[in-house]
ZAMARGU-4260 file (C-alpha; in steps of 0.2 Angstrom, whole numbers, plus 5000, padded with zeros to 4 digits):
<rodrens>
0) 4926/4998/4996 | 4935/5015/5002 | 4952/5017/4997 | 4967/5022/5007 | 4967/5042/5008
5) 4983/5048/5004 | 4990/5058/5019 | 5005/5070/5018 | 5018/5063/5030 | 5020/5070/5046
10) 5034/5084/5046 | 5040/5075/5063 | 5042/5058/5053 | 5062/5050/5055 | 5071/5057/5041
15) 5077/5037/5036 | 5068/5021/5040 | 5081/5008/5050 | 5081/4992/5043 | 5078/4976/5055
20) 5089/4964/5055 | 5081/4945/5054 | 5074/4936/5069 | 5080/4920/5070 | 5062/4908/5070
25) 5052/4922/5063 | 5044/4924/5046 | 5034/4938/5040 | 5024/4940/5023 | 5010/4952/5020
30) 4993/4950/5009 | 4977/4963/5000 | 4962/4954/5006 | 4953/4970/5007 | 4944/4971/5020
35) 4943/4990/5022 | 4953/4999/5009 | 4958/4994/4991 | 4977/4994/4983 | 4986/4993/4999
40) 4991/4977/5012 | 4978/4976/5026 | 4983/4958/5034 | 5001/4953/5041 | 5006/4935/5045
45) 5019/4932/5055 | 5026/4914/5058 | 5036/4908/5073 | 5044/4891/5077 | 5038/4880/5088
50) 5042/4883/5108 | 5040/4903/5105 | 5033/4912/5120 | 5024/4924/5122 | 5018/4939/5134
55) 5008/4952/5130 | 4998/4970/5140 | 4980/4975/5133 | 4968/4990/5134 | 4960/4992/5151
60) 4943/4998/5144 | 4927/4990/5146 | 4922/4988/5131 | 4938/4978/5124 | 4939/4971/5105
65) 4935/4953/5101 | 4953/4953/5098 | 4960/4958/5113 | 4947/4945/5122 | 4954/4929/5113
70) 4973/4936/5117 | 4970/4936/5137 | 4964/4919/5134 | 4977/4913/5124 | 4991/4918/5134
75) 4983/4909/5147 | 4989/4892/5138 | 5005/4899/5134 | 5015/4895/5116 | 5013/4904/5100
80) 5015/4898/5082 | 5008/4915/5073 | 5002/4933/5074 | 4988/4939/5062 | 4987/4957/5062
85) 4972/4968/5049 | 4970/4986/5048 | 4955/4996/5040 | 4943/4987/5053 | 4943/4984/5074
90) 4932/4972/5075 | 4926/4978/5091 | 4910/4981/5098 | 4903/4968/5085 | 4895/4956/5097
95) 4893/4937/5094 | 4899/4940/5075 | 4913/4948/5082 | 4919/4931/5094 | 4915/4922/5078
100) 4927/4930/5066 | 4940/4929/5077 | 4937/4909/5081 | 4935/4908/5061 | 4950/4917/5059
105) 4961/4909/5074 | 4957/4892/5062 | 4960/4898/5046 | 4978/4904/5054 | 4981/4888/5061
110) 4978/4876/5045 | 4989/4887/5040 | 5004/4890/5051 | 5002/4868/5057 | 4998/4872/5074
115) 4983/4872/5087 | 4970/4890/5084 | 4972/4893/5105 | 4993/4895/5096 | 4987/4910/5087
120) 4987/4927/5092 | 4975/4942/5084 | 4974/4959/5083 | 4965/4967/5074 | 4963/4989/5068
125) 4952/5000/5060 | 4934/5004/5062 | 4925/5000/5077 | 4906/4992/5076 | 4908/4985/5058
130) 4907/4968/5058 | 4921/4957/5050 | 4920/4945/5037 | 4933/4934/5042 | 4932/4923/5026
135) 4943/4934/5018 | 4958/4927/5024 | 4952/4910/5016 | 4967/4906/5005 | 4976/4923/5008
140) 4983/4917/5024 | 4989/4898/5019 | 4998/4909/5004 | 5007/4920/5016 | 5012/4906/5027
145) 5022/4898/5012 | 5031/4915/5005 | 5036/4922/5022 | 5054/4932/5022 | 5062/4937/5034
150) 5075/4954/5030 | 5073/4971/5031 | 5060/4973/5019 | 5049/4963/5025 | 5050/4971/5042
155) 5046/4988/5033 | 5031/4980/5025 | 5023/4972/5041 | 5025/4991/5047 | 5016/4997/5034
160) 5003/4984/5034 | 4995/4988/5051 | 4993/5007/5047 | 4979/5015/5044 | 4979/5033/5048
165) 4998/5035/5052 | 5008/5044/5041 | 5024/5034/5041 | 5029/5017/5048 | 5035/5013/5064
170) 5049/5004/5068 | 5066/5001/5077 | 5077/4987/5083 | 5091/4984/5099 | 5104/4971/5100
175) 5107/4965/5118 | 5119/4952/5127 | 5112/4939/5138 | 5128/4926/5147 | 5137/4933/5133
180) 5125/4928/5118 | 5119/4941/5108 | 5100/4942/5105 | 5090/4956/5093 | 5076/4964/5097
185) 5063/4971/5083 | 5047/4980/5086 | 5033/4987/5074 | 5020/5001/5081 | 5004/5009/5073
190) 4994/5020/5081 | 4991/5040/5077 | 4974/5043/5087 | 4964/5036/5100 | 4979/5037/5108
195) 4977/5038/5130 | 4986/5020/5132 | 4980/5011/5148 | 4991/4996/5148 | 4998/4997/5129
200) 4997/5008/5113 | 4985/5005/5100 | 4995/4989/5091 | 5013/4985/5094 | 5020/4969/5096
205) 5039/4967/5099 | 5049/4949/5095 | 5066/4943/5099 | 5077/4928/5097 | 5082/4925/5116
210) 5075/4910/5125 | 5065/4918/5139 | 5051/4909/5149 | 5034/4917/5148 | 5034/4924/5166
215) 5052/4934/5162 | 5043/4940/5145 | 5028/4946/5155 | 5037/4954/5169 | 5050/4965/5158
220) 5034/4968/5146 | 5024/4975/5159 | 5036/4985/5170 | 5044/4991/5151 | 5025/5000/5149
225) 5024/5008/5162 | 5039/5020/5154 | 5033/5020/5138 | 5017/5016/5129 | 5008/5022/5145
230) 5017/5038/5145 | 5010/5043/5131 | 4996/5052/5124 | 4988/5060/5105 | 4969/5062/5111
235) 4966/5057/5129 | 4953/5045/5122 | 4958/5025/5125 | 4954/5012/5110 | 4947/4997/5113
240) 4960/4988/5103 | 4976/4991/5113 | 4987/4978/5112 | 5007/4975/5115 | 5015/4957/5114
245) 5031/4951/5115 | 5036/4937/5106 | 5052/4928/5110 | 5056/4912/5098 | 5071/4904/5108
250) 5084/4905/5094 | 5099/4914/5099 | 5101/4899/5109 | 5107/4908/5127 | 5108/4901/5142
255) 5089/4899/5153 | 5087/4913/5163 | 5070/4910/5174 | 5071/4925/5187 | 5065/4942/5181
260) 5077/4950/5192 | 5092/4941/5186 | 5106/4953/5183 | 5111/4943/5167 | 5093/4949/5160
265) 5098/4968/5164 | 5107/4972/5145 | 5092/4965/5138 | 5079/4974/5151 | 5091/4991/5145
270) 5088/4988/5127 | 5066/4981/5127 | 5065/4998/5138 | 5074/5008/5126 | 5065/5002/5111
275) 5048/5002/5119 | 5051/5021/5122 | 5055/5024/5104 | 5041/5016/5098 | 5029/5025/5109
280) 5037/5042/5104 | 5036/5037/5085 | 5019/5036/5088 | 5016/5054/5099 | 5026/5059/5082
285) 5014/5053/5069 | 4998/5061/5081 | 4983/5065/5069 | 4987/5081/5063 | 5003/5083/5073
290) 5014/5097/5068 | 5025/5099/5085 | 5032/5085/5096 | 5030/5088/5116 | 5039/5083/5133
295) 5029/5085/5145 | 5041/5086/5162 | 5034/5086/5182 | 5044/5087/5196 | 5044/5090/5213
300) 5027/5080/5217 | 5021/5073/5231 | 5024/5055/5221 | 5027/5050/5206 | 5010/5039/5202
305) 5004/5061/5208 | 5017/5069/5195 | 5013/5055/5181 | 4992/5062/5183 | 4997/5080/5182
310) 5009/5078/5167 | 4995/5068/5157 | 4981/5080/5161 | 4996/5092/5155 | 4998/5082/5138
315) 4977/5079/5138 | 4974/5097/5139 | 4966/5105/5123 | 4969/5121/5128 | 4987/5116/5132
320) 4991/5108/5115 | 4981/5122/5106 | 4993/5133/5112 | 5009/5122/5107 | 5001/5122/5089
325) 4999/5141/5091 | 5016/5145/5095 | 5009/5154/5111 | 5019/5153/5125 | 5004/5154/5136
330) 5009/5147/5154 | 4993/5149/5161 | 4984/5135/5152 | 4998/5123/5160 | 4994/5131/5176
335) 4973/5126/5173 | 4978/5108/5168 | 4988/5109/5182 | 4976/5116/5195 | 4962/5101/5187
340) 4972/5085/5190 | 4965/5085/5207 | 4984/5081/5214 | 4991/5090/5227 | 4997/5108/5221
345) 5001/5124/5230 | 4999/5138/5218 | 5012/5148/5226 | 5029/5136/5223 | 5023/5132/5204
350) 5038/5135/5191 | 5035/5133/5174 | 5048/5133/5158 | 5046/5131/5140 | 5061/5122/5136
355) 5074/5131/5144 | 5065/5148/5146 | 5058/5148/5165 | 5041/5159/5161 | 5034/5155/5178
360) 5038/5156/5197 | 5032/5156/5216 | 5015/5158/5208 | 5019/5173/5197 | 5027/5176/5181
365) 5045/5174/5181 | 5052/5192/5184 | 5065/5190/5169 | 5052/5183/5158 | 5056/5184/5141
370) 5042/5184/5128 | 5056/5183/5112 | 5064/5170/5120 | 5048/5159/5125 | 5042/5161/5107
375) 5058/5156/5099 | 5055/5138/5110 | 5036/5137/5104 | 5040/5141/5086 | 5052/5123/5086
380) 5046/5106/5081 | 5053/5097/5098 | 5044/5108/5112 | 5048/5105/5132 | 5037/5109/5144
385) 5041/5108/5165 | 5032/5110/5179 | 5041/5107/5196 | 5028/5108/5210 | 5041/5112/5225
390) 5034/5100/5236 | 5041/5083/5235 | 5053/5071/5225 | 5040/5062/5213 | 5045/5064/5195
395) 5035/5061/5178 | 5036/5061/5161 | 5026/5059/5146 | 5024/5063/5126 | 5012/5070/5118
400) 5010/5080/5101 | 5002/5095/5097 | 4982/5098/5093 | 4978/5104/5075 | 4965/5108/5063
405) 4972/5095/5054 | 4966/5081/5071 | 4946/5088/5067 | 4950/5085/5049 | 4954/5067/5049
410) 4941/5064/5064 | 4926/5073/5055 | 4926/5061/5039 | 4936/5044/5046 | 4923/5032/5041
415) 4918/5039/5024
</rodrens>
């Protein structure tokens, strides 16, 4: 059994970790069952009460985890009672064992959270094509369910549990108003690569004490990804395992609101935005490798779906994030990615700026160009880079991270 490698922390981690706040009708406790790594928490049990709903966006890649499979179908039956969550192995590509672990584990879960398996949801992380021996969380999970807690460190400890290459937990929370009750938000991420999100991030699953109907929690879920976990990118490469639920448990006690477009719901649809956002740029922060966080900025596209391509074949480009990591203010590698995304481009009302130095214009580099001043922005640790097209209104924007030797490091020996 490998241990856990220890990893200096990313220089773009948060200086301070916030502490969450409880949820009312959630309780969290986390176990070793070692299924990948030895001295550290691999498996995290979350408890809700009874009536919780649930709503949840999963990778679009053909070859999806076992995992993700049985959370389409569960949604399906609407209800949730718990979330198990393991790092140090995806339990993807694994076939018939694969199913198997999962329907083991979905019973193991619900002797012990009292409830039906199809009321448990599962995700799971790590290496993908090792089977899982699902008997492992015989007896660690019916011990979870009867220590769980609920403060602020056990909301940094079911952070830290779902890791496996990150460098730092991710976390954050929102406090909203809905008819003038008051409802939390809390959400945990993990993800550093295989990060090209199609519908989520890697894992991140989001709870709050509002009572909202399944259909409200899937619509805000799914318009809230579109502007965050999809709008980001480490590696260009999509994981089989991603997965983003939202949990809401009822608790707060507010009125029912039933219509997704309710202005009562437009506090709350502010502040699941807002923290979706900063979850998916914790995650372009803890990139593999990552030394330099980047903003990638289109404007003036024929459309925004058009802008949001070039700006991701921006923030894919290896040339493009070389660059960043090198501190080179080179332009034309944005003009490539640019020229590649097979969008609608004229060469010759291309502007480009490196934070707020304008490097590139009409096709040419800018006539005041300054190479001090565009190597002052590259050698910072929050780098912009803009591109406006000059041909329509269609805006984008997306985060991404630099490209180090440090990315080939980590890759070059992940399973040993």
């Amino acid at each position: 059994m490998s241990s856990a490698k220890a990893t200096p922390v990313s220089p773009l981690a948060p200086t301070s970790v916030p502490e969450l706040p409880p949820i009312g009708g959630v309780g969290i406790a986390t176990a070793q069952a070692g299924i990948r790594y030895s001295g550290r928490t691999d498996v995290l049990y979350l408890a809700m009460q009874p009536g919780t709903q649930a709503a949840g966006v999963f990778t679009r890649s053909k070859c999806p985890s076992a995992p993700v499979d049985w959370c389409r179908e569960a949604l399906a039956r609407e209800g949730a009672r718990a979330l198990i969550v393991n790092s140090g192995n995806a339990n993807a590509f694994t076939g018939s064992r694969g199913r198997d672990a999962v329907t083991l584990t979905a019973k193991i879960g619900a002797e012990a959270a009292g409830c039906r398996p199809d009321e448990i949801f599962i995700a799971s992380t790590g290496v993908i094509g090792e089977p899982l021996d699902a008997t492992k969380f015989e007896g660690v999970l019916a011990d979870c369910a009867s220590r769980t807690e609920t403060g602020p460190e056990a909301w940094a400890a079911a952070a830290q549990a779902i890791m496996t290459t990150d460098t730092f937990p991710k976390l954050g929370t929102r406090t909203a108003t809905i008819d003038g009750t008051t409802v939390t938000i809390n959400g945990i991420a993990k993800g550093a690569g295989m990060i090209a999100p199609d519908m989520a991030t890697m894992l991140s699953f989001v709870f709050t004490d509002a009572a909202l109907p399944q259909v409200v929690l899937q619509t805000l879920l799914s318009a809230g990804t579109q502007t965050s976990f999809n709008c980001v990118t480490v590696d260009g490469d999509t994981s089989t395992s991603d997965t983003l639920m939202l949990f809401a448990t009822g608790a707060a006690g507010n009125a029912p609101v039933t219509d997704p477009g309710d202005a009562r719901l437009a506090g709350f649809r502010a502040a699941l935005d807002d923290l979706l956002i900063e979850l998916a740029q914790l995650v372009a922060k803890d990139g593999e490798g990552a030394r330099k966080f980047v903003t990638v900025n289109v404007k003036g596209a024929t459309s925004n779906a058009s802008a949001h391509r070039i700006a991701m074949s921006i923030a894919n480009s290896p040339l493009v994030k070389t660059a960043i990591a090198g501190e080179d203010a080179n332009w034309g590698r944005v003009v490539m990615a640019v020229g590649k995304a097979g969008e609608p481009a004229d060469r010759d009302r291309l502007a480009i700026w490196f934070g707020d130095v304008r490097v590139a214009r009409e096709g040419a580099r800018d006539p005041d160009y300054s190479e001090a001043a565009a190597s002052a922005v590259m050698r910072e640790s929050d780098v912009s880079v803009t591109v406006d097209l000059g041909l329509g209104d269609g805006t984008a924007r997306v985060w991404t991270c630099d490209l180090t030797k440090g990315y080939i490091e980590i890759n070059g020996d992940y399973r040993s």
